[in-house]
N, C-alpha and C positions, 0 to 999 in steps of 0.2 A: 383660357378659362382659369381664376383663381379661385380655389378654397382656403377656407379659412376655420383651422379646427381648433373650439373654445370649449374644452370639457374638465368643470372642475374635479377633482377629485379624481382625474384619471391620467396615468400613465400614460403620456402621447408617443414617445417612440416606436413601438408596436404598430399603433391606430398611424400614426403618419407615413410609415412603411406601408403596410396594407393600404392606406389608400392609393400612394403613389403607384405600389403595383396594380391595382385594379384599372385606375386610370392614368396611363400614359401620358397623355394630351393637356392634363393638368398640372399646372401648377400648386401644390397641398402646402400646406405650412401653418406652424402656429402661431398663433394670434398673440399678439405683443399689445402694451396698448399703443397708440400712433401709428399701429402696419398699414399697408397701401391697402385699399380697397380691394374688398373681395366679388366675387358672382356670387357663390354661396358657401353657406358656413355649417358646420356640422360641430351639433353642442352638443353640451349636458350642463345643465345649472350655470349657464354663462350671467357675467354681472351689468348692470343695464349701462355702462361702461360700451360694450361689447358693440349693442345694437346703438346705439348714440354715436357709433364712429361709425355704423357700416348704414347709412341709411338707403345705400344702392343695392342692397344686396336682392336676389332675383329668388331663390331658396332659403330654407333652412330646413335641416335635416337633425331628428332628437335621436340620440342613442339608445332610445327606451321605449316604451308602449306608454308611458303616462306624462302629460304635456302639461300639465297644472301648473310646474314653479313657472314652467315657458312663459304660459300665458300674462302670468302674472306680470312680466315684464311689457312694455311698450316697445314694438315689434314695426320692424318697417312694413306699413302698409300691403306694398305691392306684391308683398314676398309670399310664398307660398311656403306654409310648411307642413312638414311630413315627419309623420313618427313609424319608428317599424311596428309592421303589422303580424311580425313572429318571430321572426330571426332566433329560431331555438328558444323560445319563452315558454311557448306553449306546453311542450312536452312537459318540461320541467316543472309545471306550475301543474299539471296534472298530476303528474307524480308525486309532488309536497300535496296538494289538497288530498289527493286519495292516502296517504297514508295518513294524515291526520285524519279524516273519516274513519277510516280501521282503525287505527289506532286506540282512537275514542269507542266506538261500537263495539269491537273485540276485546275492551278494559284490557289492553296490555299493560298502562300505566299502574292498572291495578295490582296485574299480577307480579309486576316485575317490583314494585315494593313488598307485595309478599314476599316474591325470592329474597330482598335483600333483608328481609327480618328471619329468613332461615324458616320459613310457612310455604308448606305445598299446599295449595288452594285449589278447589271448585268452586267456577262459579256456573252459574246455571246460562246456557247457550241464547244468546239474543235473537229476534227474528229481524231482519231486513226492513219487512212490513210498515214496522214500528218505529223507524227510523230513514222518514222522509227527508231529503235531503233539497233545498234550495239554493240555487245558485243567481246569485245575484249583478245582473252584467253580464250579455251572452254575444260580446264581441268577441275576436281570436281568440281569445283568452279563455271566456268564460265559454265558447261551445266548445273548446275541445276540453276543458274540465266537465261538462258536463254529459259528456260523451262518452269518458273515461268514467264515470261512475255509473254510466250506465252496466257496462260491462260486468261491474260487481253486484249487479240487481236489485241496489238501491232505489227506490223510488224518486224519481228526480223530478222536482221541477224548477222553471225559468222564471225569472223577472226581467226586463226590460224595456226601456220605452217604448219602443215599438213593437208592435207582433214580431213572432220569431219562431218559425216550424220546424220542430227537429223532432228525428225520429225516437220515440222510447222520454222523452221529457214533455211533461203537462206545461203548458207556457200560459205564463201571465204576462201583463201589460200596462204600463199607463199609471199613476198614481190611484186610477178606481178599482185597480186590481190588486195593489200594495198587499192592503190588510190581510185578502181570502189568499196570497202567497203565501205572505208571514201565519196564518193560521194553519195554514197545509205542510209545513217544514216541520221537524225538529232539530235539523241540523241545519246549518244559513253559513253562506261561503258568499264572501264581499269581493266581487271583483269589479264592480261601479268605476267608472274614470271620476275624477275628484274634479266635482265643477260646482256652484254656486250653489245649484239645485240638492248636489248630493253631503255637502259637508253636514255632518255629525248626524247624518240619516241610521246611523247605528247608536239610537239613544234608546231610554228608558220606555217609550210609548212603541216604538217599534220592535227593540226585543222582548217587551211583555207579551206579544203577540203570536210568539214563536211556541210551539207546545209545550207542557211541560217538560221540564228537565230538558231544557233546550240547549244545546253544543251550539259556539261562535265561531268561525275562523275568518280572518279578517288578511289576505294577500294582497288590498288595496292601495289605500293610505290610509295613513293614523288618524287623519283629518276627519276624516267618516265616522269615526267610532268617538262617542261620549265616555271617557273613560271613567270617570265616576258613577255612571249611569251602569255599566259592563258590573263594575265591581258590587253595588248596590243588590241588582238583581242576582250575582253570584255568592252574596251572603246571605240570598234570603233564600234563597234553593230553588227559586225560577230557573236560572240558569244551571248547567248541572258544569260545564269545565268551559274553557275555549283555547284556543290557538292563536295566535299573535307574532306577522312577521312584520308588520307594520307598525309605526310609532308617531306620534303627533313632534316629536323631539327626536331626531336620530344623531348619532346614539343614544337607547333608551338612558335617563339619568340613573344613576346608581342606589338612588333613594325613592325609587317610584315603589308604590306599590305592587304592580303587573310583578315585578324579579319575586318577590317571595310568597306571592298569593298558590297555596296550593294548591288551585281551578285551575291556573294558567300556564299552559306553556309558551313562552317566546326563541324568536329566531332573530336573527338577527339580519331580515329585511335579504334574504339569499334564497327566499322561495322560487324565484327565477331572476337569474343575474345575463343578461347581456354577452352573448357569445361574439368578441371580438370578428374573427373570420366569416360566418352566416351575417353579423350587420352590415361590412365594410362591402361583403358581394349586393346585397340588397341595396346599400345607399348609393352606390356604383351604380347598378340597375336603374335606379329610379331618378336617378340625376341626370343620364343619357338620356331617358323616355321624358324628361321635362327639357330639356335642350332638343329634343324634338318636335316638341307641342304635345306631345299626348298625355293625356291623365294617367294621373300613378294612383295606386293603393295605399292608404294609410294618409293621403293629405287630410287635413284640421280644418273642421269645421270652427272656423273662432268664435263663431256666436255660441254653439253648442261647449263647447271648450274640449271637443277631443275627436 
């Protein structure tokens, strides 16, 4: 059995080590263009280059939870592919949404610009109540974010295509349930996989519908969010701040507005990064149980696009 590992922008010696020791029996190696034919291949942002030479390939394997550039590309047919379904994402991505929920709710920004003007401030204590929180997307990702805020007794609820019962969140569904979500939120956390249906679903008509003084956080893609449409509504004081690890351009450019708008904080796309040793056990895992026949977790629906 041969792999073939095509990740741009990443450091392979590590990933090539780790996979060799997870699996003995294979043969791992990087992808050159003209290499011999592989079984299956484990990318990140591979160039259609990649898939134009491997058109036997029986697998493919994403090093990420979101498959959109993937798809994008012309994909051998027969191939099955599979993206991690947590591989240490999750936590992390609970931990960045919930502190930017506090963050924002508890105005620490606020007061920590008082401290740097030399001002001990009061401000008068928020309630919870009043600061409904939506979460948008409640695959891995998006139920243990919104699991996690239950915890801090935020009022939580769900969006996603399909029904979705989770204990302590009011769950919506379906595009006929959009609006009464977005009218139920103050707070709206983008965790949507990026597919045909969902780009720039974070515009002008959907966040008008968020309550007043409504908080964004967007752990997505940049592709989701209107970003003229963010800014618009954040000059007019519909929006009251938002959060931004996501970019339509990564890296953000140095002349966008998002870097010096007071409303906005950005990150820089690190809200949950890819834990090399939990991927390379999981891709290991799931590579064996398809060289068995059996169905794995986290295979792509390609019609759906994730």
């Amino acid at each position: 059995m041969k792999i073939s590992f095509c990740c741009t922008g990443t450091e392979p010696t590590p990933w090539l080590a780790g996979l060799r020791a997870a699996l003995p029996q294979a043969q791992v190696e990087l992808w050159q263009p003209g290499a011999a034919p592989a079984d299956y291949a484990v990318v990140w942002a591979p160039p259609q280059q990649f898939f134009d030479q491997q058109p036997q390939l029986k697998g493919v394997f994403a090093i990420g939870a979101g498959v959109d550039a993937l798809l994008r590309l012309r994909l051998p047919p027969q191939a099955t592919v599979v993206r991690l379904d947590d591989a240490g994402m999750a936590v992390q991505m609970a931990e960045y949404v919930c502190h930017a929920v506090i963050r924002h709710f508890r105005e620490l920004d606020v007061y920590a610009a008082d401290i740097s003007h030399g001002q001990w401030t009061f401000h008068k204590p928020r309630h919870r109540a009043d600061f409904p929180v939506g979460v948008m997307g409640l695959g891995v990702l998006g139920q243990r974010v919104a699991q996690a805020l239950t915890q801090f007794e935020f009022p939580v609820n769900g969006w996603s295509r399909s029904p979705k019962v989770m204990p302590g969140v009011r769950g919506f569904n379906g595009r006929a349930q959009l609006d009464a979500f977005l009218a139920s939120s103050r707070i709206l956390v983008n965790l949507l996989p990026l597919t045909f249906d969902t780009q720039g679903i974070l515009n002008r008509d959907t966040l008008s519908r968020l309550q007043p003084s409504g908080y964004v956080i967007n752990v997505a893609r940049g592709a989701h969010l209107v970003d003229d449409d963010l800014l618009a509504l954040l000059d007019s004081g519909h929006l009251a701040g938002a959060t931004l690890d996501v970019f339509r351009t990564e890296p953000l450019p140095l002349k966008h507005p998002f870097w010096q708008h007071p409303k906005i904080t950005i990150t820089p796309h690190t809200s949950a990064r890819t834990l090399r040793e939990t991927s390379i056990a999981q891709i290991a895992g799931k590579l064996e149980a398809l060289e068995r026949g059996e169905t794995v977790v986290g295979r792509v629906d390609l019609e759906r696009g994730y």
